[in-house]
C-alpha positions in Angstrom: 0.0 0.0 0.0 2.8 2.6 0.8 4.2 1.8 -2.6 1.1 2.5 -4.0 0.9 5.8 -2.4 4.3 7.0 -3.3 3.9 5.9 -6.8 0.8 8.0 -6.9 2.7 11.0 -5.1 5.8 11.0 -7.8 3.1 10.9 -10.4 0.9 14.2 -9.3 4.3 15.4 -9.6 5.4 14.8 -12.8 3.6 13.6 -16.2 0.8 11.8 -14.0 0.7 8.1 -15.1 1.8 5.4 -13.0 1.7 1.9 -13.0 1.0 -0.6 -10.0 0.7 -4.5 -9.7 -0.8 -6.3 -6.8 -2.5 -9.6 -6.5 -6.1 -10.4 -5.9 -7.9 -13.6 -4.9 -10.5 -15.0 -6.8 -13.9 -16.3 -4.9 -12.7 -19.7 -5.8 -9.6 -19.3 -4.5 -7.3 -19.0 -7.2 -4.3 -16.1 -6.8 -4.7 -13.4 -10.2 -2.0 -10.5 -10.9 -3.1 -7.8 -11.9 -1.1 -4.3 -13.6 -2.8 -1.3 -13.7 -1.7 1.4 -15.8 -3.3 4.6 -14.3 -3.3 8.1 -15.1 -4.3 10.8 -13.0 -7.2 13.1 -14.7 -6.9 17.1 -13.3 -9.4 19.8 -13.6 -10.0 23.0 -15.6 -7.9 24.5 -12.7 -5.4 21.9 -12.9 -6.1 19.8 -9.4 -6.9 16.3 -9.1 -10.1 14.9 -10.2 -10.4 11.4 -10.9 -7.4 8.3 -12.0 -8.1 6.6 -15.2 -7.0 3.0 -15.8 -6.8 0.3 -17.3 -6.6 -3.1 -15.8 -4.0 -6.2 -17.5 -4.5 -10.2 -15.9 -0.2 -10.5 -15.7 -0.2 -13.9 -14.4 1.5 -16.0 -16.7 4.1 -13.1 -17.1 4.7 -13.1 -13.4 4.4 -16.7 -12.9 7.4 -16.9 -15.6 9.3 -14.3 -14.5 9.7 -16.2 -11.2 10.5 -19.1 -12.9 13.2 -17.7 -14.3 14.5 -16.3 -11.4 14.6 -19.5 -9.8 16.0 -21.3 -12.2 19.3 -18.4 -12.6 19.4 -18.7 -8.8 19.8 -22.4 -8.7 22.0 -22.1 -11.5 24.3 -19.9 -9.9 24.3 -21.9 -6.7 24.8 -25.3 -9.1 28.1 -24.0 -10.8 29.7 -23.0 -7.1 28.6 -26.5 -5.9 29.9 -28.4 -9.2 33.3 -26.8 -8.6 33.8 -27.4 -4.6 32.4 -31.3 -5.4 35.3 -31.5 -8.2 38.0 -29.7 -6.5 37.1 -32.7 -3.5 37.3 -35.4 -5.6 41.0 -35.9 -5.6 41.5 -34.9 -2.2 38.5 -37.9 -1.5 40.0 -40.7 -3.2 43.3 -40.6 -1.4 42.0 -40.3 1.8 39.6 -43.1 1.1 42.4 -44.7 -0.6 44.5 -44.5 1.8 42.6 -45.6 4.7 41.7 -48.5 2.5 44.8 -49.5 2.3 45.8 -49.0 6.1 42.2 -51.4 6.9 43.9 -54.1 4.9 47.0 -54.3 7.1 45.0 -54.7 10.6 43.3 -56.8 11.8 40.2 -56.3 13.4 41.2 -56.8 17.3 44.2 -54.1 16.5 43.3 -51.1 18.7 43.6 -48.7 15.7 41.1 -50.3 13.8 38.2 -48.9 14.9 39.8 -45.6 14.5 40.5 -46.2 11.0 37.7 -47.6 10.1 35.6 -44.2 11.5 38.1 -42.3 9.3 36.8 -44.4 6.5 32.9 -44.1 7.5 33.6 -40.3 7.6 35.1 -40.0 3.7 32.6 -42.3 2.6 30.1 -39.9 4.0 31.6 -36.8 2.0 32.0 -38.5 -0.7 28.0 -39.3 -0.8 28.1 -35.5 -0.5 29.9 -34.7 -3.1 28.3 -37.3 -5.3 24.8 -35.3 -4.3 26.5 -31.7 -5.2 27.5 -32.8 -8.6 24.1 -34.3 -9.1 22.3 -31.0 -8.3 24.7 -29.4 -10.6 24.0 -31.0 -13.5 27.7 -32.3 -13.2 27.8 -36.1 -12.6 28.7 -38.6 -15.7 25.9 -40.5 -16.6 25.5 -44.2 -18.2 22.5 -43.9 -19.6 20.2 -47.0 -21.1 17.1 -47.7 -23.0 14.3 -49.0 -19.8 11.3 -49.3 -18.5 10.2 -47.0 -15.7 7.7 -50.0 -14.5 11.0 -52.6 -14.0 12.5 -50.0 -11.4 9.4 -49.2 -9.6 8.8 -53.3 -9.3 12.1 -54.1 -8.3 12.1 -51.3 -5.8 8.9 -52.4 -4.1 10.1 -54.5 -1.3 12.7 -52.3 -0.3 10.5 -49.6 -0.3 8.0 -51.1 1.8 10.6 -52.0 4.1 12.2 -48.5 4.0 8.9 -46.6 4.7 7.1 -49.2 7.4 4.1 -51.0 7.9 2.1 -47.6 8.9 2.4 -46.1 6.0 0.8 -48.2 2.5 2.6 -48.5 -0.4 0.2 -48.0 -3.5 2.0 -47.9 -6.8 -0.5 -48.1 -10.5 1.4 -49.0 -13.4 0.7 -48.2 -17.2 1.4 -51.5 -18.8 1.5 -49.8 -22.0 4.7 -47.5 -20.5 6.8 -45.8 -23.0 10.5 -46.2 -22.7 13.1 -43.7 -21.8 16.8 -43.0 -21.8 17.9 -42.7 -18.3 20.8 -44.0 -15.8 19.1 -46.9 -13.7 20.7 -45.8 -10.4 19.5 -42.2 -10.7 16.0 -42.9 -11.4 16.5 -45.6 -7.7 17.8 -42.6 -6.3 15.0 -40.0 -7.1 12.4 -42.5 -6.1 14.4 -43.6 -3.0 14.5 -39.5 -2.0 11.3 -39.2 -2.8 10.1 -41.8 -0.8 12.1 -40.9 2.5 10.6 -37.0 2.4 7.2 -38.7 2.1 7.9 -40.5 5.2 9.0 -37.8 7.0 6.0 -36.0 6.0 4.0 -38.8 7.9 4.7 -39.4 11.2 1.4 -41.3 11.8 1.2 -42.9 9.1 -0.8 -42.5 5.6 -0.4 -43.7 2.0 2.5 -43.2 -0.6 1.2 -43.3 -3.7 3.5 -44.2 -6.8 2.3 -44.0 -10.6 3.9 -44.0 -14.0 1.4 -42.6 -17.2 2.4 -42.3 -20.7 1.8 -38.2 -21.6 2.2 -35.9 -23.7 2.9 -32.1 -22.8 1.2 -29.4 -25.5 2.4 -26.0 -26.2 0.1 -24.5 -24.1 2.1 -26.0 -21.5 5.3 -25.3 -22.6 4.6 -21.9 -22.6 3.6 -21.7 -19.0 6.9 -23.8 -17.7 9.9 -22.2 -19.4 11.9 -25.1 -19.0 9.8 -27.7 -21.0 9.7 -28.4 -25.1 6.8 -30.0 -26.1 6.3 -33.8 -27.1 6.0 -37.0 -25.6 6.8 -37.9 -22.0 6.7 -40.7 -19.2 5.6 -39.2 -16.4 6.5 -41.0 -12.7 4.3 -39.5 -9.8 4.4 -39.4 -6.4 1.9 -38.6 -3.6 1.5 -38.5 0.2 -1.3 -37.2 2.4 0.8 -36.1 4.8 1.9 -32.6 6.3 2.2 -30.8 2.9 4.4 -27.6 2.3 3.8 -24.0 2.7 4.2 -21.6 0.0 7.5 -19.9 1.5 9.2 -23.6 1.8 7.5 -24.2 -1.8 9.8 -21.3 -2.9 13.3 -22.9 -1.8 12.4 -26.9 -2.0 14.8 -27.6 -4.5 18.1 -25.0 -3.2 21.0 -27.6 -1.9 21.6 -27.4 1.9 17.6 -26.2 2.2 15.8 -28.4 4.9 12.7 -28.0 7.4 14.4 -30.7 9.2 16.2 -30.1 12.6 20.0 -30.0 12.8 21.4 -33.5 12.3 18.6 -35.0 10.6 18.7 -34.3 7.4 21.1 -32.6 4.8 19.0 -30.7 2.7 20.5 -32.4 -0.6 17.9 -34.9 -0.7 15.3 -32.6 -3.5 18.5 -31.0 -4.9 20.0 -34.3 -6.0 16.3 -34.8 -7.9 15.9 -31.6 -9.5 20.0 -32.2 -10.6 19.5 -36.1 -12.1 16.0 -34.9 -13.5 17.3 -31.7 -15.0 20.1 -33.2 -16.7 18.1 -35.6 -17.8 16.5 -33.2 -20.2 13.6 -33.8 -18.0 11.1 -31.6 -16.2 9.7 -32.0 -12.5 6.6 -30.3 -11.4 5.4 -30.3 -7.4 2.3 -29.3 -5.5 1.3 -28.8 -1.8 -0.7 -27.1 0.6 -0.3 -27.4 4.3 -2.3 -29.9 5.4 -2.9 -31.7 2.0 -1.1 -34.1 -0.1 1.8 -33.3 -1.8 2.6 -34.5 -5.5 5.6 -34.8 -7.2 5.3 -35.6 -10.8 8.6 -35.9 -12.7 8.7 -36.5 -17.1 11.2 -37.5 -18.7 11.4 -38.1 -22.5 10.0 -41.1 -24.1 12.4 -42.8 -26.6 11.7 -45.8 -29.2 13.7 -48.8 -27.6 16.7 -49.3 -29.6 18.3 -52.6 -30.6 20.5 -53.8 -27.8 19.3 -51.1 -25.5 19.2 -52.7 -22.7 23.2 -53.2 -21.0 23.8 -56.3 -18.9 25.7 -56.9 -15.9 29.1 -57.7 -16.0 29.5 -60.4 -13.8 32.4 -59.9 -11.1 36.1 -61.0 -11.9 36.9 -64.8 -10.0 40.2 -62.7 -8.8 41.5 -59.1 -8.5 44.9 -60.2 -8.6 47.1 -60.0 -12.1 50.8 -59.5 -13.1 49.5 -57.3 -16.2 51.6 -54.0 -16.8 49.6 -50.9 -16.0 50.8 -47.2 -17.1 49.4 -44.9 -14.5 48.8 -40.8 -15.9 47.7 -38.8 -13.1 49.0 -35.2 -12.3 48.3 -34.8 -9.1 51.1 -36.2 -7.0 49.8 -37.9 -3.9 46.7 -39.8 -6.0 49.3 -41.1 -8.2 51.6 -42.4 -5.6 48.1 -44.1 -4.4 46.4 -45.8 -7.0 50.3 -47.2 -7.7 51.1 -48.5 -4.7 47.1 -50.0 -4.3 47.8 -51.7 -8.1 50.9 -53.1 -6.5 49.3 -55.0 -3.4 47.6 -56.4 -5.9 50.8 -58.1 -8.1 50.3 -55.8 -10.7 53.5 -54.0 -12.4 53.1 -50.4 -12.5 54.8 -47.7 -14.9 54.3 -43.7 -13.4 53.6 -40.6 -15.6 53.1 -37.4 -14.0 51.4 -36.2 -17.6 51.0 -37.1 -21.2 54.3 -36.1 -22.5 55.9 -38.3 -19.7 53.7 -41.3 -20.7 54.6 -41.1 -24.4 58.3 -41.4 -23.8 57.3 -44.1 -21.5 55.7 -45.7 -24.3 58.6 -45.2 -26.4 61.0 -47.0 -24.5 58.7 -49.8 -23.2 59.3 -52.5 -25.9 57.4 -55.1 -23.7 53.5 -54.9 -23.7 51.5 -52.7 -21.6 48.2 -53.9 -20.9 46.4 -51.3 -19.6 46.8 -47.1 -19.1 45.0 -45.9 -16.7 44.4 -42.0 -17.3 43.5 -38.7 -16.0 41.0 -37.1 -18.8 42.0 -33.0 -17.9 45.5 -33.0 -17.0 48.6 -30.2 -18.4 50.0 -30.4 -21.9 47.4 -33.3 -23.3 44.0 -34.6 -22.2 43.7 -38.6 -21.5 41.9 -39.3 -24.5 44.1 -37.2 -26.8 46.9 -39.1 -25.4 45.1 -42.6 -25.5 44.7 -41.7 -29.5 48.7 -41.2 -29.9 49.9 -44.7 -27.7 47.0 -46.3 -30.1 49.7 -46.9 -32.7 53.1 -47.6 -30.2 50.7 -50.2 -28.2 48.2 -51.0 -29.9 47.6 -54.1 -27.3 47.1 -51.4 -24.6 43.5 -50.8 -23.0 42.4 -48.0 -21.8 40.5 -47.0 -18.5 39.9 -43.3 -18.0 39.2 -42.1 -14.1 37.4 -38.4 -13.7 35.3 -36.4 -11.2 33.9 -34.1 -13.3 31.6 -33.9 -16.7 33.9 -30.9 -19.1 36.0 -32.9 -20.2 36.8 -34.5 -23.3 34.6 -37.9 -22.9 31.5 -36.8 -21.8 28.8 -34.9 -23.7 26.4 -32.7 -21.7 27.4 -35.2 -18.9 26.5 -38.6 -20.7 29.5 -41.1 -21.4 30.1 -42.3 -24.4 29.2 -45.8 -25.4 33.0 -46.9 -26.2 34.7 -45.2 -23.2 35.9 -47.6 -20.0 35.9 -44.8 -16.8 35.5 -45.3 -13.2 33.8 -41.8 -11.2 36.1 -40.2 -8.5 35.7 -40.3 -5.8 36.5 -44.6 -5.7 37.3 -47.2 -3.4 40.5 -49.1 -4.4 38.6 -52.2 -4.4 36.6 -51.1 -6.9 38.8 -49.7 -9.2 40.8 -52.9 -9.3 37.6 -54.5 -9.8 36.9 -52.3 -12.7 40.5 -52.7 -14.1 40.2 -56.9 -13.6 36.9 -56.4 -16.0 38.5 -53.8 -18.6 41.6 -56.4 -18.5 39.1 -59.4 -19.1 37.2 -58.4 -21.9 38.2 -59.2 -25.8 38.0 -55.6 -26.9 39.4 -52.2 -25.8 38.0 -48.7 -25.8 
């Protein structure tokens, strides 16, 4: 009202228009903005008579306009996560590594195990962090797949019904006719899994979470009210709790990293943000309404695909043995990670070769007339990237495999964060058991990368 009132003052000042906005409820409920453009009408003797105006329904502008305010906000907030969560990663896998590697050397009545072994708990607890800030940032590698929303949500039932309790009932309907999408199995376990733990926070006595997937397809009118979605045809996976619901003020922030209603040590407020990030990147679009005291829904879409032939990946099965005498080349820049993963690879037989950076492992290469059987690479490093430099060995070894380790999605093997087909690579932050697990694989198989 007082910025009414001074817009009206500056305007009897000067050329006598103004213009206000304000919001107005309709009888059904329903929030309307509204812009009036007003202009103040004088007199023969030149005082105030009357205001003429004219009255404009802005609420698609508005309701835009916020979008986009939101979505720079979280997109500023997304690239200052993404880099803390890559500058980690390095520093993660040695400690990791390292403790590891300390674990394997005790045993379990030594009295510094326990202390170790908290060490441990604690890295792999940031490194879940940092696995959550690259997700909201759009920044995590994916390995995507042609599937079947309805095989997730099926294999996911029992665990889910364990995971919420027996007071709350687990209703899921499934469109047997379900499109297919492109999407990274794990991620679309983990949006349901966070999903799912909100929803039973949201009801402490109990209630019903309700899970759905639908074949749909969103129009242009739609589009154009939701700024971040092209028209076409979607799968759409719901869910819905009667529980607390959400206010509009924690509406506004649901999705911000770090955000929780939670109190302190229950919760890290990465739970939505890691959702929005694996949906967003995704190409996809999510979509959420609440009131308090009503049921919140979460409906997420994400691009339907035609299945393609030999869409669907399977497992590899695990190596008999981790152990080998195979020649590994190691290309890593940063000092102490090398020293690592080398001395890990060792424990395990293997022979090892060191190159701080490309131009080191070329005139290794050069020099090695006996086979190497594997290089395992940096991708961004000083004077060559990993692939660049696993293009040049091609023709000096041509035996050699390649296995490239990264934290981060700009980089030379990734596009718009999804790996390609041909590529071997292993995420940092890792365990050293599972990168030797991943190198025993990359070893076994009859082709290279």
């Amino acid at each position: 009202m007082d910025h009414a009132k001074n817009l009206f003052k500056e305007a009897r000042e000067g050329d006598g228009s103004y213009v206000t906005e304000h919001r107005i409820h309709k009888k059904t409920g329903e929030i309307r903005w509204i812009q009036a453009r007003n202009r103040i009408i004088r007199n023969a003797a030149g005082r105030f008579d009357y205001i003429s105006g004219v009255f404009f329904d802005i609420t698609e502008r508005r309701e835009l306009e916020d979008q986009l305010l939101k979505a720079q906000r979280m997109e500023a907030v997304g690239i200052l996560a993404g880099g803390v969560a890559h500058d980690f990663n390095n520093l993660l896998t040695a400690n990791m590594g390292y403790s590891e590697i300390m674990m394997m050397g005790l045993r379990q009545e030594d009295p510094f195990y326990p202390y170790i072994e908290e060490i441990t708990k604690a890295a792999n607890r940031r490194a879940s962090l940092t696995h959550q800030l690259l997700a909201f940032s759009r920044k995590q590698i994916l390995q995507p797949q042609v599937i079947n929303l309805n095989e997730v949500v099926i294999d996911m039932d029992n665990m889910l019904r364990r995971l919420i309790g027996e007071d709350i009932d687990l209703i899921t309907f499934i469109d047997q006719e379900l499109g297919f999408v492109k999407a990274d199995p794990g991620q679309i376990e983990q949006i349901i899994m966070n999903l799912a733990v909100n929803a039973q926070d949201a009801m402490p006595t109990g209630g019903n979470l309700t899970i759905e997937t639908a074949n749909v397809s969103l129009d242009q009118p739609y589009a154009r009210s939701h700024m971040d979605v092209s028209p076409g045809p979607y799968v759409m996976l719901a869910m819905s709790d009667n529980g607390l619901g959400i206010d509009a003020e924690t509406m506004s922030r649901i999705f911000e990293p770090f955000f929780t209603t939670k109190e302190e040590g229950k919760g890290t407020g990465l739970g939505l943000a890691t959702v929005y990030g694996i949906v967003k990147q995704g190409d996809g679009h999510i979509w959420v309404y609440s009131e308090p005291g009503k049921e919140t829904i979460f409906k997420i879409y994400i691009p339907r695909v035609e299945m393609e032939s030999g869409g669907v990946r399977l497992k590899v099965a695990a190596p008999a043995s981790l152990e080998g005498d195979d020649t590994i080349l190691v290309v890593e820049d940063d000092a102490s990670l090398r020293d690592l993963i080398s001395k890990a690879l060792g424990r395990y037989g293997y022979k090892i070769l060191e190159a701080t950076h490309g131009g080191e492992a070329l005139l290794i290469c050069e020099s090695q007339k006996s086979p190497i059987h594997l290089m395992l690479t940096d991708v961004v490093m000083p004077q060559i990237s990993g692939r660049a430099l696993a293009e040049r060995l091609k023709q000096m070894h041509p035996e050699m495999k390649v296995l490239y380790m990264s934290g981060y999605t700009e980089n030379a093997i990734v596009h718009h964060g999804v790996l390609n087909s041909d590529v071997n690579f292993i995420a940092k932050p890792f365990r050293i058991a599972t990168l030797v697990q991943k190198i025993r694989e990359v070893l076994d198989t009859t082709s290279s990368s």
